[in-house]
N, C-alpha and C positions, 0 to 999 in steps of 0.2 A: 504494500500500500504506500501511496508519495505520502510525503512530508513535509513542510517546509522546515529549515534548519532552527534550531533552537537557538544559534548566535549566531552572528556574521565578524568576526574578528576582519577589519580593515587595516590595519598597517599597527606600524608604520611601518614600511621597508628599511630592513636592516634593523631592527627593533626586536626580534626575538619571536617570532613570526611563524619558524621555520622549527626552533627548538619549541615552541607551543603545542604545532600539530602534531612532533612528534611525541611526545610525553601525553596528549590526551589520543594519541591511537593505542598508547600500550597503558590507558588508565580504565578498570572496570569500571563499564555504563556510560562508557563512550565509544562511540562509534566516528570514527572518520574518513573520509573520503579517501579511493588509493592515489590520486593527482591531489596534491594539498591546494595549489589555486585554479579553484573552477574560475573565475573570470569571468563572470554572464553577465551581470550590470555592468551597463557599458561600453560590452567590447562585442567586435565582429568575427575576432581571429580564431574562436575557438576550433580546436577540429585538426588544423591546418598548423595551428602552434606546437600539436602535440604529434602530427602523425611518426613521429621519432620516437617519442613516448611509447607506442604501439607497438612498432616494427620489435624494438629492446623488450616490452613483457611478453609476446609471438614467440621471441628468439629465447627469453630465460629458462631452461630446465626445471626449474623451483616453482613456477609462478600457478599461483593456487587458479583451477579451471572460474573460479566466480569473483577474484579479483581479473583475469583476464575478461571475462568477459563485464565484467564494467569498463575499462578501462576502452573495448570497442564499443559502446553504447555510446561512450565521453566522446570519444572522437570522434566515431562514423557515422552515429545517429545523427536523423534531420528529422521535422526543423529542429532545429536551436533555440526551442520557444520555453514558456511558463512550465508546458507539462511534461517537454524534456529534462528541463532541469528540477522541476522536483522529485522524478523519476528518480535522481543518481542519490536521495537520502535514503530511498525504502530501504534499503540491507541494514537499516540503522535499527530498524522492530521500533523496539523499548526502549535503547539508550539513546543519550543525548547525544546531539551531532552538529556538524555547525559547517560553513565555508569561510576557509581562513586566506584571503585575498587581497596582498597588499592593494592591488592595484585599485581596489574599492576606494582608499582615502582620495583622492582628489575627485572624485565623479560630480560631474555636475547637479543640481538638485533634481532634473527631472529622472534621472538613473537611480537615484538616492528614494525618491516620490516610486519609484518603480519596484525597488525593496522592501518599501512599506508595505505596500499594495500584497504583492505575493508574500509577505513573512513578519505581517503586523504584528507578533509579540515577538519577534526575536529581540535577543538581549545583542549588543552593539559594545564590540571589546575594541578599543585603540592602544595601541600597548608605545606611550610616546617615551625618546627619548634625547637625553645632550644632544643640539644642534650639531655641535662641535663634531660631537664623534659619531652621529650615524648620518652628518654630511661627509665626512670622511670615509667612512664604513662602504657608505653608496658608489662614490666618488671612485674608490679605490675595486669597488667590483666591477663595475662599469669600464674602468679601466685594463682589468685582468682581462675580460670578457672580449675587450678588442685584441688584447695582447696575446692572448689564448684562443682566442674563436670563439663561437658562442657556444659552439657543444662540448667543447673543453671545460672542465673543472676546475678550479683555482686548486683544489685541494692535491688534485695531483702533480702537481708541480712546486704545492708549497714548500717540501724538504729540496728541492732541486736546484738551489739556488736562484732562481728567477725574483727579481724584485722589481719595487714598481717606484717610480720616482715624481718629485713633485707636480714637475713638468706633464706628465703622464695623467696626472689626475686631473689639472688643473685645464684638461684640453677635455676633460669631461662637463664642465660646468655649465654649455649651453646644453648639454642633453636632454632633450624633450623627459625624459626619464626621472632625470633628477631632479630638473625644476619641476614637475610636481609632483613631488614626493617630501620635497623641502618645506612643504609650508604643512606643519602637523598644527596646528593651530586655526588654520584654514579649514582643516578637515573635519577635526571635532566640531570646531561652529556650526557648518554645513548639515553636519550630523543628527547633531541635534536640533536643528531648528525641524527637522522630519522627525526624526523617532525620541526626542525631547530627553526625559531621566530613565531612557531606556540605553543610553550610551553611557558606558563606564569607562572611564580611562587607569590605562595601569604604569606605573614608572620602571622602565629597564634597568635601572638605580637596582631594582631590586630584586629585579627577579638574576643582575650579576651578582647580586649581594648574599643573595639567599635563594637558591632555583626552589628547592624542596617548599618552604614560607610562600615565597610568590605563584608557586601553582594551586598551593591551599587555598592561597586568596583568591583567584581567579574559579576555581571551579567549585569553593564556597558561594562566589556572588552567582554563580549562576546555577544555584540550589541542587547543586549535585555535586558535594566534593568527595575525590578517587583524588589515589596516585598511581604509577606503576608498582606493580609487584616488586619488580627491579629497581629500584631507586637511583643506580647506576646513570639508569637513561636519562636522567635529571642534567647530570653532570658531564655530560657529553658532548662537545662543542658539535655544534649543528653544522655551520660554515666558514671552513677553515678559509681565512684570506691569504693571498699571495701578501709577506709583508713588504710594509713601508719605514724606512729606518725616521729615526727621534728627528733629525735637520728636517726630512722632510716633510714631516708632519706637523713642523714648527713651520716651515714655509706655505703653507697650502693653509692652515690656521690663519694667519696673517692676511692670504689672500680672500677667504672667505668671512672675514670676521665679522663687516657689517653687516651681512645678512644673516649671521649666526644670534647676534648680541637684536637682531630687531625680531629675531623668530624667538628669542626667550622672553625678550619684552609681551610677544603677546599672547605667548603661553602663560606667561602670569597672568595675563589680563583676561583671558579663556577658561582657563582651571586654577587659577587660585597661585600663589609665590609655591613655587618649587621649592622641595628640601634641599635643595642638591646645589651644589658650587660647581654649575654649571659653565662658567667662565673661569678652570681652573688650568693651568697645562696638561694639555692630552698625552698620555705617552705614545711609544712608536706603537705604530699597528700591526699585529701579523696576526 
């Protein structure tokens, strides 16, 4: 039977996004999707983004027959309307399940007005973080991404000596990609002006601070809290980056600063003064 999803996690990209979905796919009484971003408010590209997706779970030896066959439903099915996509919750039964999709934060209101419509109680998770370091974080994937190709992994080249320098980053800045993604205060407002004190915001502060605490908190608010059996998977870095050494992270800081230090201004003024000494020196990234 369809479903519409119980929460829509929106971003932020590079925010903890990726280690979320992984830790509530291996938490009892969650259920989530085998693609972590469905993409459907919004975009056109679905199907076409993923046919590499397909061909890789086709091709795995392991690959359970009923996650394959979602993962051809995700791609091949048409249309790409309402009741294909709530089609991809049913394997969810009983548990709670949700689409965790950065790309959701910058969506205009009528895509936003569009999520209402089809998933009127979903709870609405933004998980913001430091301007600083996940304009950095972004900046420097985006970066690997040309450097590596886009089917390339950062991870696998990350012990390989390959680094990424400031110049490299800094040629990512007009990126359609990062400029909206950069404005997380942007995106809460938008959010909430459609689905109101149904959008809960969480700080990445915390959940580097405390994974184990900050997933309590998250699948407490959303009236269902689980861990992994494994607690391991808590602790697990999601996405390893290619690193960026201390000079260059100090020079790319510098050149991004004004719009760092006006994105914190109005995240205060959005959700309230931040705990966090978010204008502090960032260390090197890797």
């Amino acid at each position: 039977m369809s479903k519409p999803p119980d929460f829509i996690c929106i971003g932020a990209a590079k925010a903890g996004t990726t280690w979320l979905c992984r830790s509530l796919r291996n938490s009892p009484g969650y259920w989530m999707p085998p693609v972590k971003e469905l993409r459907y408010f919004g975009h056109k590209d679905i199907g076409e983004r993923d046919k590499g997706l397909l061909q890789n779970a086709e091709a795995a030896p392991d690959m359970q027959p009923e996650q394959l066959e979602w993962i051809r439903r995700y791609v091949t099915g048409s249309p790409k309307d309402d009741a294909w996509y709530l089609s991809l919750f049913a394997s969810a039964g009983d548990n709670m399940t949700g689409d965790i999709s950065p790309g959701y934060a910058p969506l205009a209101k009528r895509f936003i007005e569009h999520a209402k419509r089809l998933c009127p109680n979903a709870s609405i998770l933004m998980l913001v973080r430091n301007p600083f370091e996940r304009n950095i974080s972004h900046l420097a994937n985006l970066a690997a991404r040309k450097l590596l190709g886009h089917k390339s992994r950062p991870n696998q080249h990350h012990e390989a000596g390959v680094a990424l320098t400031a110049d490299m980053l800094r040629a990512e800045l007009a990126s359609p990609a990062f400029v909206r993604q950069s404005e997380q205060a942007l995106a809460v407002r938008q959010w909430r002006a459609v689905f109101g004190d149904r959008v809960m915001v969480f700080f990445y502060d915390d959940l580097a601070a405390n994974p184990v605490t900050f997933l309590d908190k998250v699948t407490g608010s959303l009236g269902n809290p689980s861990r992994p059996s494994d607690e391991a998977v808590l602790f697990a870095r999601a996405n390893p980056m290619l690193p960026v050494s201390t000079e260059d992270v100090a020079k790319i800081r510098e050149t991004i600063r004004p719009m760092c230090e006006a994105e914190i201004a109005a995240l205060n003024s959005e959700i309230g003064p931040t705990p966090y000494l978010w204008n502090r020196l960032a260390p090197a990234y890797t």
